[in-house]
C-alpha positions, 0 to 999 in steps of 0.5 A, a space after each residue: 500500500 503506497 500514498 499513490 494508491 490511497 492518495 488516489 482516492 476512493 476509487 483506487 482504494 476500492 480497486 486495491 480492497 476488490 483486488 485483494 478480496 479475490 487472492 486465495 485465502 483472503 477472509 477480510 481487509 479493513 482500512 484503518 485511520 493511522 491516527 486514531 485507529 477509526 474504521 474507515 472501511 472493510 471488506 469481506 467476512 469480516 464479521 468471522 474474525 473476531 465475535 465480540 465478547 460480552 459487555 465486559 469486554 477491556 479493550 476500548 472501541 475505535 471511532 466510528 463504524 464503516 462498513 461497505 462491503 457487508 450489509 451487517 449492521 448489528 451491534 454485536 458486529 460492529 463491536 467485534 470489528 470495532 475491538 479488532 480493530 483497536 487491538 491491531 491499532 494497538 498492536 502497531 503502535 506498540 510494535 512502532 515504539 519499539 523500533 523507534 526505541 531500537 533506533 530513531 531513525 527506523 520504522 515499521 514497514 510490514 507487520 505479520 502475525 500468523 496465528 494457527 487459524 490466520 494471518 494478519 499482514 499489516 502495512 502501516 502508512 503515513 494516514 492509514 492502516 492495511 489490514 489483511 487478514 488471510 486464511 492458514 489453511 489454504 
């Protein structure tokens, strides 16, 4: 994900999701706002990621909620996007310090986490988050 994809506008960003989507093993992307970790937009079963827990749940919520690519709108999965979302935020933000701990100079390009169920490949951007979330078993 560069500046000229994003920079492009909604049109590019859509072409980029859509093409994305189609890969073998892609279950979701979600565009995150670098700033303030808010949803800005989603495609695929993202729902399937993550459920949202009960209401004792003690990770915060993002801004709002965008979802293009899915007509699901309840609350139980807007929550669950929405607490994916914040932990991965969270997860950048954390991984960003300690690069910049190692060396000021440096910064995050590419974060992977494989899971035994998934992998999430996270490309920070100066505006944006890319998340892509990918199947382990195909």
């Amino acid at each position: 994900m560069s500046d000229t994809v994003l920079g492009a506008g909604p049109d590019a960003l859509d072409e980029t999701l859509g093409r994305l989507s189609k890969k073998a093993g892609v279950r979701a992307t979600i565009v995150l706002d670098r700033t303030s970790g808010a949803i800005l937009k989603t495609s695929g079963q993202v729902d399937s990621i993550r459920k949202a827990k009960a209401s004792g749940s003690s990770v915060p919520a993002t801004g709002s909620f965008s979802n293009d690519a899915n007509g699901n709108s309840g609350a139980d999965h807007d929550q669950g996007v929405e607490e994916l979302a914040a932990m991965v935020w969270n997860f950048v933000s954390t991984a960003g310090s300690l690069v910049q701990e190692l060396d000021t100079e440096d910064e995050v390009k590419l974060l992977r986490l494989r899971t035994k169920k998934q992998e999430f490949v996270i490309v920070p951007d100066a505006k944006y988050l890319l998340i892509v979330i990918h199947d382990t078993s195909v």
